[in-house]
N, C-alpha and C positions, 0 to 999 in steps of 0.2 A: 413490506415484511411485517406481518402480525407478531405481536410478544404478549408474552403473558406475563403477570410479576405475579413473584411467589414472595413469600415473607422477607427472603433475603435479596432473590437475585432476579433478574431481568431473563425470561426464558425465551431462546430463538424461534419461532414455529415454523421457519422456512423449510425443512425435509419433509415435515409429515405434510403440510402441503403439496410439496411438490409429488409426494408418495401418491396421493389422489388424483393430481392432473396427471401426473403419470397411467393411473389405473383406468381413467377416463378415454386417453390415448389409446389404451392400451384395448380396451371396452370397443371403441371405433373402428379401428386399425386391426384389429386381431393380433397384432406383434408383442410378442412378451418378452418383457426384460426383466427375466428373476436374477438377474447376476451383478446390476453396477452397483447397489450400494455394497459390494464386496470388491470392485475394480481400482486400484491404489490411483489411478491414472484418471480415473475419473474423478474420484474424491478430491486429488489434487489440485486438476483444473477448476473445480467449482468452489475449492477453499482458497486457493491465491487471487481469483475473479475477486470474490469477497473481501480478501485482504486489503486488495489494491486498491478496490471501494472504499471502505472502511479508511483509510490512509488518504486517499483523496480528499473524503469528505472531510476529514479532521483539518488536513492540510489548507480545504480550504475556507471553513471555518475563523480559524486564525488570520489565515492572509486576509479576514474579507476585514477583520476586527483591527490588524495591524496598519494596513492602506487607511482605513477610516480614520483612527488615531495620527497616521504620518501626512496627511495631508491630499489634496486635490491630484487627481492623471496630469496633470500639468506640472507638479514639482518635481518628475521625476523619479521618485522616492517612491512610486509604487510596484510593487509586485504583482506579476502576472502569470496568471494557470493557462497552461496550455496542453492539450490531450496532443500525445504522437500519434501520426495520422499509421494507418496502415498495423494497429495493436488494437488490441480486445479494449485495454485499459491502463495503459503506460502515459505517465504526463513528467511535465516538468514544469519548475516555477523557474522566471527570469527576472532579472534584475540588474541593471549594469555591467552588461558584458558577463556575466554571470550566472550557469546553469545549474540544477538542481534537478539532476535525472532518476528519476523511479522508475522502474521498468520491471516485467515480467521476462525473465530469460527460458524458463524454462516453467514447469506446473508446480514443482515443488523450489524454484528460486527466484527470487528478487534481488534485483542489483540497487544498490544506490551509492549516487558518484555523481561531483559535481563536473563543471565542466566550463574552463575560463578561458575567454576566447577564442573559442572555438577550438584550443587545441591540446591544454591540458588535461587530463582527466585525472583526478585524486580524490579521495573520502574523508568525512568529516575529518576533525583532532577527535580524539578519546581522550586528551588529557591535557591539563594545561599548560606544558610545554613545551606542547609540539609548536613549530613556528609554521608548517603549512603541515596538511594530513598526508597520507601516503600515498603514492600516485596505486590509482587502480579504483577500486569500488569495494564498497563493502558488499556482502551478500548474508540475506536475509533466508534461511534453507526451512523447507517443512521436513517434518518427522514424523512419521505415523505410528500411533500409539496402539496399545490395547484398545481393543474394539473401534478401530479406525479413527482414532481421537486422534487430530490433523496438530501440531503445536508450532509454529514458525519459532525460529532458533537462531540467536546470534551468538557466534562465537560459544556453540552451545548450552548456552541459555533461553530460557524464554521470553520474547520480544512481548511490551506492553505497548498498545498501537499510542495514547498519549505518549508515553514516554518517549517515545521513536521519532514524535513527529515534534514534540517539544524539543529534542535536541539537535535533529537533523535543519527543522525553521530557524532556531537561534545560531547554529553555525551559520546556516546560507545570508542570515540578514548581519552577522559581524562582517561576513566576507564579501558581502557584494557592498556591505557600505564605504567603502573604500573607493 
């Protein structure tokens, strides 16, 4: 993906690319599609694709930083990424009997929910007093804005993918260290 930076901020150029290969396709093939970038279905799938990316690649970032720091594949103590077979882009991290599922459920939702041997399923704590998180999953929902502006939404707010992934790795590594 090309970006440009402007004074302030870091600009995407992955559309208007794609807006070319598309025209290119389109140039070959004789097939016109003057309609997806207005299709909610389409925009969804090719922004939760993104998200899920974007959240992997953070996720595994960290994990590669926190293994390094916790020691050798031999102590045990490391965390591992693994892609769900048979999805576009859904993984989990493991650790002592201990899951951490991210999953695409739908175009406009994402689940996340841990998952302890193999048969509990519950979601982070949101606060400090919880003694275990809720049984279920949190969900992560898009919202399409003015001019198809995509915003993923938790507990209707807006999700920051560090923030998400900062609190969701520090739950999973309190909870699997056990």
């Amino acid at each position: 993906m090309e970006q440009m930076n402007t004074t302030s901020e870091t600009i995407s150029t992955t559309w208007i690319e794609n807006l070319a290969i598309e025209e290119i396709n389109m140039d070959e093939s004789g097939i016109v599609n003057l309609d997806d970038h207005l299709n909610p279905i389409h925009l969804l799938e090719e922004s939760s694709i993104e998200f899920m990316n974007k959240l992997r690649d953070r996720f595994e970032i960290y994990v590669d930083k926190f293994n390094e720091y916790r020691g050798t594949p031999q102590s045990g103590a490391q965390i591992k990424i693994f892609k769900i077979s048979n999805t576009i882009n859904d993984f989990m991290l493991f650790r002592n009997a201990l899951r951490l599922i991210i999953a695409r459920k739908a175009n406009d939702l994402i689940s996340i929910g841990f998952i302890s041997n193999g048969q509990e399923v519950f979601s982070a704590r949101l606060k400090p007093n919880d003694s275990s998180g809720e049984m279920g999953t949190h969900n992560i929902k898009a919202h399409i804005g003015p001019f198809n502006k995509i915003q993923w939404l938790f507990e209707n707010q807006e999700v920051e993918v560090d923030s998400l992934v900062r609190h969701y790795l520090s739950e999973f590594i309190k909870q699997s260290a056990r």
